[in-house]
C-alpha positions as CSV (number, residue, x, y, z in Angstrom):
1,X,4.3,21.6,-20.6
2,X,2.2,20.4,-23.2
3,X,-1.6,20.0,-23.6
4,X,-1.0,15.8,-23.4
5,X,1.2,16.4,-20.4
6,X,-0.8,18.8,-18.4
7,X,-4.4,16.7,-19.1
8,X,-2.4,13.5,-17.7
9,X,-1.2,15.2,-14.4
10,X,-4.8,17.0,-13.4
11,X,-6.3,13.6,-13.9
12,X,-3.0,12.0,-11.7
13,X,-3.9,15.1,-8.8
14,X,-7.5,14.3,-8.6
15,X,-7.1,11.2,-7.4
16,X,-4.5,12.3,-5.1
17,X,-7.2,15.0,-3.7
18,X,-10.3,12.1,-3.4
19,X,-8.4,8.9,-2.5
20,X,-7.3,9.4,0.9
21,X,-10.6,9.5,2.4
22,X,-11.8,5.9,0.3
23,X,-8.8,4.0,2.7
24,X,-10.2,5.4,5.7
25,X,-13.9,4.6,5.5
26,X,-13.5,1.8,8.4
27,X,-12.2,4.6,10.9
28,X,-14.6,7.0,10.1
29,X,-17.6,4.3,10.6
30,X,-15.8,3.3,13.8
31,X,-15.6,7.1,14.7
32,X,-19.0,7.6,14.2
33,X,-20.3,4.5,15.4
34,X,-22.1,3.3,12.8
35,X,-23.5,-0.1,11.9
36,X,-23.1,-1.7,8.1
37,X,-26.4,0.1,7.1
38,X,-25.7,3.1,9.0
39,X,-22.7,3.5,6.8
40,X,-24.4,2.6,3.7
41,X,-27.1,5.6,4.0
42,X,-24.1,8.0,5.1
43,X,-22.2,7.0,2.0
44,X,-24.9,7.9,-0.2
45,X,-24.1,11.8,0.4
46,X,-21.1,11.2,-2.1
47,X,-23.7,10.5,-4.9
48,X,-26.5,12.5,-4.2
49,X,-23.8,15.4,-4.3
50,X,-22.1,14.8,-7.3
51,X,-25.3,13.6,-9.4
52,X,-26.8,17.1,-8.0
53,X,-23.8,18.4,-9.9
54,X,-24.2,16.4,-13.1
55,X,-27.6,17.7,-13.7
56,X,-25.8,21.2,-14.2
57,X,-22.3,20.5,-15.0
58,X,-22.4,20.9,-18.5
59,X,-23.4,24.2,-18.3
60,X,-21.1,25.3,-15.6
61,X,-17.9,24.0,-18.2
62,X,-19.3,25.6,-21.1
63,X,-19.7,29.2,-19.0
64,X,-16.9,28.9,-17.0
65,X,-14.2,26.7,-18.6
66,X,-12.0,23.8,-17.5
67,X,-9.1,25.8,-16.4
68,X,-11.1,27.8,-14.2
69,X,-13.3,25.0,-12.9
70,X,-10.2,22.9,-12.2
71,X,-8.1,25.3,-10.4
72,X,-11.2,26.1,-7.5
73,X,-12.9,22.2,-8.0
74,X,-9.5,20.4,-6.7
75,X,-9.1,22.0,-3.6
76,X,-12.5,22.1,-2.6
77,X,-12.3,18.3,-2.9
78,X,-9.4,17.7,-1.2
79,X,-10.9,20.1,1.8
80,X,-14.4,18.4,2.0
81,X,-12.0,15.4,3.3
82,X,-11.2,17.1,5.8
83,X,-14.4,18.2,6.9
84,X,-15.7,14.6,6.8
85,X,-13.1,13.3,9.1
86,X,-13.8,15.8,11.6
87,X,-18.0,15.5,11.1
88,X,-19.4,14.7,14.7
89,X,-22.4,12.7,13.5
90,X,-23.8,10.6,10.7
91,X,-25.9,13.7,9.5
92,X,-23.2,16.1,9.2
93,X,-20.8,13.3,7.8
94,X,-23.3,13.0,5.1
95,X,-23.6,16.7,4.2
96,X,-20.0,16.7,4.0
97,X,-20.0,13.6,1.8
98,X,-22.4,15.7,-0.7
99,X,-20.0,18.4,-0.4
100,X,-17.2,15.7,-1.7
101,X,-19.7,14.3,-4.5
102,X,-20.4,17.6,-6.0
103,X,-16.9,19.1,-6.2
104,X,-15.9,15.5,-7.3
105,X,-18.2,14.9,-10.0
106,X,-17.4,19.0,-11.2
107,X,-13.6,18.0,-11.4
108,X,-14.4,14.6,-12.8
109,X,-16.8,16.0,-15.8
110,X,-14.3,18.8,-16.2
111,X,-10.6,17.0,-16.8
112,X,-12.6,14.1,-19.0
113,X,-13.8,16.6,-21.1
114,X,-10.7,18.7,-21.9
115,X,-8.9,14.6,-22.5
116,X,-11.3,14.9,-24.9
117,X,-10.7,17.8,-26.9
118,X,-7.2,17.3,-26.1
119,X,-7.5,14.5,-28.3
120,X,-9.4,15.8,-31.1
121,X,-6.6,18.3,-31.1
122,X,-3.8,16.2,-31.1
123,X,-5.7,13.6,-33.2
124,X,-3.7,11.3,-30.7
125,X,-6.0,8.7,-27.9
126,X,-5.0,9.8,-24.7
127,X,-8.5,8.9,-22.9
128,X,-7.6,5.2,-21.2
129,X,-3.6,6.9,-20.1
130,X,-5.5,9.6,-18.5
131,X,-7.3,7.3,-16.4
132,X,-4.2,5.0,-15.8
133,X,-2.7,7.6,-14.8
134,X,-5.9,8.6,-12.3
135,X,-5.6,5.2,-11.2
136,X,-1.7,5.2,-10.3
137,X,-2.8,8.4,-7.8
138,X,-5.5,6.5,-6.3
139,X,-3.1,3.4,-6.0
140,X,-0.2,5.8,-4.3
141,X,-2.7,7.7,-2.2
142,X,-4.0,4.3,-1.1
143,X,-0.7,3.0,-0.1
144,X,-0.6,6.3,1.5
145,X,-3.5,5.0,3.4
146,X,-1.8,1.8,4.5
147,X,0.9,3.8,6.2
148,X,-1.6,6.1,7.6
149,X,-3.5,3.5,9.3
150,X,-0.6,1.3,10.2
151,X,0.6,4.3,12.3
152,X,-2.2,4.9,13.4
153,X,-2.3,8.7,12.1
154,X,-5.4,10.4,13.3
155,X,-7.9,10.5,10.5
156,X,-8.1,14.0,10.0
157,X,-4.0,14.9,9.8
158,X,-3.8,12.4,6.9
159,X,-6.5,14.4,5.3
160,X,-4.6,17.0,6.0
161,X,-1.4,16.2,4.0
162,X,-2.8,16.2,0.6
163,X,-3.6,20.1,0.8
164,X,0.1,21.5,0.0
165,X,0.1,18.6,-2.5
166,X,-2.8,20.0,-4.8
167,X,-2.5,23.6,-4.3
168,X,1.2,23.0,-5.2
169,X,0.1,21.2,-8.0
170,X,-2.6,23.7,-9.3
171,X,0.3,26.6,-9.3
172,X,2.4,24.7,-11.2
173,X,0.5,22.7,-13.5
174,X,-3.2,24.1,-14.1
175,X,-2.3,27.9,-13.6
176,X,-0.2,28.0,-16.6
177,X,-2.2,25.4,-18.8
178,X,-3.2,26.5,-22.3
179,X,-7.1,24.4,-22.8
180,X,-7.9,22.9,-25.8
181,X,-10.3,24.0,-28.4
182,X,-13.7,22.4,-28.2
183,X,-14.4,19.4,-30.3
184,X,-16.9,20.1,-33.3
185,X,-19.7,18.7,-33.0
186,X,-23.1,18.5,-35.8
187,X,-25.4,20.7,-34.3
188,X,-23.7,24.4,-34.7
189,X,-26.8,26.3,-33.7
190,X,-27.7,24.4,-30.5
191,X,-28.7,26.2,-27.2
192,X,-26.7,25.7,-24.7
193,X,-29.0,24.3,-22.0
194,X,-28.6,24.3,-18.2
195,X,-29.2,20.4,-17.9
196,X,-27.9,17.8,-20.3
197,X,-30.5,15.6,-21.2
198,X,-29.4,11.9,-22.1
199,X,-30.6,10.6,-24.8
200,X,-31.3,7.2,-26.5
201,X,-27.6,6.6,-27.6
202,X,-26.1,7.9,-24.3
203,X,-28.4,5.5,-22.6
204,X,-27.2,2.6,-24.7
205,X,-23.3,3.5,-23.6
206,X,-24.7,3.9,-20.0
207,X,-25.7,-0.1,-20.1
208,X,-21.9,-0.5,-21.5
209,X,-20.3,1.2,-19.1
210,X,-22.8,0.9,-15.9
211,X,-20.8,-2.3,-14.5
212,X,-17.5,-0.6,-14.1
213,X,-18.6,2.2,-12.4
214,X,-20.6,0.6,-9.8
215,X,-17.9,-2.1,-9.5
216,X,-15.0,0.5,-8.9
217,X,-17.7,2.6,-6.5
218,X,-17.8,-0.7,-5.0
219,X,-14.3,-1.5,-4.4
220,X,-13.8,1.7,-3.1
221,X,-16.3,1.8,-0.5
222,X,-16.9,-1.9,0.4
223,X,-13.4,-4.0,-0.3
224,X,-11.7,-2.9,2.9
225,X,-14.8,-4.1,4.5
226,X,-15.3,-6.9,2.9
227,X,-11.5,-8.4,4.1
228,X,-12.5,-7.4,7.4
229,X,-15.6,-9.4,7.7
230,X,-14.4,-12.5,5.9
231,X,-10.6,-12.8,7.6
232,X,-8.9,-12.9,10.7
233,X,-6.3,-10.4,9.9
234,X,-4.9,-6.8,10.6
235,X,-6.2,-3.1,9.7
236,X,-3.2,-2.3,6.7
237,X,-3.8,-6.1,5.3
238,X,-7.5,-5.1,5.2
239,X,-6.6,-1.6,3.1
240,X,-4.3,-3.6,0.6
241,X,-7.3,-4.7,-1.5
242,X,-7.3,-1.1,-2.8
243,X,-3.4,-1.3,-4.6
244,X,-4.1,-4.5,-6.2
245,X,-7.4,-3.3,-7.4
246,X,-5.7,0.1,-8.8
247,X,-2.1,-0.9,-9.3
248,X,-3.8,-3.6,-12.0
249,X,-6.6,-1.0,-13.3
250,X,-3.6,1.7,-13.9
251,X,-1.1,-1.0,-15.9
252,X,-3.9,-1.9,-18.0
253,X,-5.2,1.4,-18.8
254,X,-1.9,3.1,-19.4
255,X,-0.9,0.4,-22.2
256,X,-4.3,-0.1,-23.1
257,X,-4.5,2.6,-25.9
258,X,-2.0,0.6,-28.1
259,X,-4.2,-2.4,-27.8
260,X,-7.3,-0.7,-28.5
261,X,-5.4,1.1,-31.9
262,X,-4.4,-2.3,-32.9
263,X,-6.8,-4.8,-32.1
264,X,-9.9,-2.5,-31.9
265,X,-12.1,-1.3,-28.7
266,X,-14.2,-4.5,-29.0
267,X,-12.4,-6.7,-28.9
268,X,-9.9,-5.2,-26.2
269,X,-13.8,-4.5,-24.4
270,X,-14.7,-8.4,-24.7
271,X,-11.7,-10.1,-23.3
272,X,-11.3,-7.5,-20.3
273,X,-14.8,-8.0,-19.3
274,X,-14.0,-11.7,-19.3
275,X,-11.1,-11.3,-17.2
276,X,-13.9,-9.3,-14.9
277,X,-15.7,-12.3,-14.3
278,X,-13.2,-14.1,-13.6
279,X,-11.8,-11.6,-11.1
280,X,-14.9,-11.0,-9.6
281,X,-15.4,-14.8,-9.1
282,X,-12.3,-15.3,-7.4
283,X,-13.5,-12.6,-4.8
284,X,-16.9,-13.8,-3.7
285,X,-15.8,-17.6,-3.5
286,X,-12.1,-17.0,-2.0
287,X,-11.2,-19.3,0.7
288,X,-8.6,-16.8,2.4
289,X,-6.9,-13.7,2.0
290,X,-4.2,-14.4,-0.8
291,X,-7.3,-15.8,-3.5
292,X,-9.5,-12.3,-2.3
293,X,-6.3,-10.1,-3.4
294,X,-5.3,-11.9,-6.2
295,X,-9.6,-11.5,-7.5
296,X,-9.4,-8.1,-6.6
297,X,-6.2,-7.4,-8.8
298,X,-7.8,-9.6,-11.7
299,X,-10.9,-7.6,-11.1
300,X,-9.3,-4.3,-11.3
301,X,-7.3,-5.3,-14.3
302,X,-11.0,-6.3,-15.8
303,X,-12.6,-3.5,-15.7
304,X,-9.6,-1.2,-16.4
305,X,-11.0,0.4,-20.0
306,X,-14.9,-0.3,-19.7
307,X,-15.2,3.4,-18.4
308,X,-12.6,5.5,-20.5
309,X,-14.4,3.3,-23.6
310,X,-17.7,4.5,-22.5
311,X,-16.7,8.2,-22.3
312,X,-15.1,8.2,-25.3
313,X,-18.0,6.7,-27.2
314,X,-20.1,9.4,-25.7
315,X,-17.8,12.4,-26.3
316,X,-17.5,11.3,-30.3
317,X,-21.5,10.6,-30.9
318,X,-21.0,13.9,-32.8
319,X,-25.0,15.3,-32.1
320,X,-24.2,18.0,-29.4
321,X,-21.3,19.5,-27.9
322,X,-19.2,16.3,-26.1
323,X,-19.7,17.9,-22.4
324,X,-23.3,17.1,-22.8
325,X,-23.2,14.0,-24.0
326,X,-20.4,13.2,-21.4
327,X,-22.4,14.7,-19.1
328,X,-25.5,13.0,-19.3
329,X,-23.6,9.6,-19.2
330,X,-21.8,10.6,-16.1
331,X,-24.9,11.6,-14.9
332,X,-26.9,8.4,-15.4
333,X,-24.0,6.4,-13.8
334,X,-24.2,8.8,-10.6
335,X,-27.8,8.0,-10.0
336,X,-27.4,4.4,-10.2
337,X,-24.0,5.2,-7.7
338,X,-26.5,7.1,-5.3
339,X,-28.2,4.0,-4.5
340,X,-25.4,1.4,-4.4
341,X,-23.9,2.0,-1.2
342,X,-27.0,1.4,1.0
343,X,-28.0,-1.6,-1.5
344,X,-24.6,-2.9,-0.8
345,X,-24.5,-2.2,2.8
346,X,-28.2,-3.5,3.3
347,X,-27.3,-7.0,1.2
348,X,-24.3,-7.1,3.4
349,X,-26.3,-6.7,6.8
350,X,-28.9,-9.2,5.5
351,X,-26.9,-11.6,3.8
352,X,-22.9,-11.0,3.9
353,X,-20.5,-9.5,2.3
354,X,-19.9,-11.9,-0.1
355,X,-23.6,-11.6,-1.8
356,X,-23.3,-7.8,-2.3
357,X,-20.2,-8.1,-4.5
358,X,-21.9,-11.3,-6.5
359,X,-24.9,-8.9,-7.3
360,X,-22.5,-7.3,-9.6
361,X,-22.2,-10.3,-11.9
362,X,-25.0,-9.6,-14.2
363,X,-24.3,-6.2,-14.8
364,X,-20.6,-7.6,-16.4
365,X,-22.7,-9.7,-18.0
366,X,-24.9,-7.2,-19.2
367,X,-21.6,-5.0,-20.5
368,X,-20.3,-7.9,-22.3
369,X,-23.4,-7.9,-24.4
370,X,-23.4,-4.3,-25.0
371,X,-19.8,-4.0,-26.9
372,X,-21.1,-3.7,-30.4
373,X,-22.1,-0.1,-29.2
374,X,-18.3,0.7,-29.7
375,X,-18.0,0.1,-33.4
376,X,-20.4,2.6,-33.7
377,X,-18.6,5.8,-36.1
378,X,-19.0,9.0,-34.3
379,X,-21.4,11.5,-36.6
């Protein structure tokens, strides 16, 4: 298997290994017993642990490498789901939701910096497939989720399934890899440094690419939710905001790499945050379930290469070694992400569900001003 191929199924695994537990959020708060803002201040374990991680992940890459980090990171993921479903509290669900963060933010910094020196290997974009393709194992896994719940398949036995998946999967896949060879970079006699430090540029890329993460965190955390609250309707209708948020997100960033070799990654940038908008629109004013779906799908679709753009702009600045400045992106994102779920889940307690999802309108808006950042040439 080649270095293309083996880059596109690790990101494809890791969304198997982190997806099921997103799809099963409402019986997990309903297990616990937790209110809207209850849930909200649990959730934040997730970021707090993996923006713990970003402070050091860098480093840890650069010591230990991406093979080795991948084939320990994935199923340590996969089992802190596990341990979440069978938490007995809100404290120990939140512990195990740090445990989840950190070994997902490892695996996450890990696979999107090897995409990247896979392409400056290959000379070939592979950055937005890679993250279709992580898109179309969070859309399976979430359907997975629908039959799960439908069947009403204990929490913790769904969880369960995924781990002969991934360890499969890291025999076959990651143990044999070959990893790419670092991109070059302008600064040959730079220290490597426990922490990367973001600087100006990353910062600037940060305002790019802040509104898709948050969004997607979002989606993940709050859309089953948010059809619960707003319709009459049953528990695998509620879940099926998820595939038509990640079935649209994969389709666009799997073809997407074309559209940004030919038409540019602005432009592609400017009309896809548009169609966020519009998406976005269509979910906080829908009038019933069909209009919420369809928003979600446009939204998904919308948002589909504001993030891979964003890492790639970071990986190419060209100053440091690209796991730093990856890093300190990732890491920026994550401390933003660490407050989000209780913002959400207090704006939903407050003033509804719908108001939490419209407070994400300025930040598209905010993106959509920011795209002349991508024309900038890497050093």
């Amino acid at each position: 298997m080649n270095s293309i191929s083996t880059i596109k199924f690790i990101f494809l695994f890791q969304a198997i290994a982190s997806t099921a537990m997103f799809t099963r959020i409402p019986d997990i708060q309903r297990a616990l017993g937790l209110e809207e803002t209850e849930l909200g201040l649990a959730l934040m374990g997730q970021p707090a642990g993996a923006l713990s991680m970003y402070f050091v992940s860098s480093y840890i890459v650069e010591r230990f490498g991406t093979k080795t980090i991948t084939l320990w990171g994935q199923p340590t993921l996969v089992i802190s789901t596990i341990l979440v479903a069978i938490a007995p509290n809100i404290w120990s669900a939140t512990l195990c939701l740090f445990l989840f963060g950190s070994s997902f933010a490892l695996t996450n910094i890990t696979m999107n910096v090897e995409a990247d020196r896979v392409e400056a290997t290959t000379g070939k974009r592979v950055m937005n497939t890679c993250h279709g393709l992580w898109s179309m194992g969070f859309l399976v896994a979430s359907l997975g989720g629908v039959v799960a719940r439908g069947l009403d398949i204990p929490v913790w036995v769904h969880f369960l399934l995924t781990v002969p998946i991934i360890l499969l999967a890291m025999r076959m896949v990651v143990w044999p890899m070959q990893v790419a060879k670092e991109r070059a970079h302008g600064n040959k006699n730079l220290k490597k440094p426990l922490m990367a430090v973001p600087t100006i540029t990353t910062m600037a890329l940060v305002g790019f690419g802040i509104s898709a993460v948050l969004l997607e965190s979002g989606v993940r955390s709050w859309s089953v939710i948010f059809m619960r609250d707003s319709f009459d309707t049953v528990p695998w209708l509620e879940t099926l905001t998820l595939p038509a948020f990640f079935f649209t997100m994969a389709m666009g960033r799997i073809f997407s790499d074309k559209w940004i070799e030919a038409y540019g990654p602005q432009k592609i940038a400017v009309v896809t945050i548009l169609t966020a908008i519009s998406g976005l629109c269509m979910v906080i004013w829908s009038p019933n379930l069909v209009v919420a779906l369809i928003g979600f799908g446009v939204l998904g679709l919308g948002i589909c290469v504001i993030y891979p753009l964003t890492i790639s702009a970071a990986a190419q600045i060209g100053d440091r070694p690209s796991s730093q400045n990856v890093t300190s992106v990732t890491m920026v994102t994550s401390f933003a992400m660490l407050f989000a779920p209780a913002m959400m889940g207090m704006i939903a307690g407050e003033y509804g569900i719908r108001i939490s999802f419209a407070i994400f309108l300025p930040l598209l808006f905010l993106s959509l001003m920011s795209t002349k950042l991508l024309n900038r040439q890497p050093n």
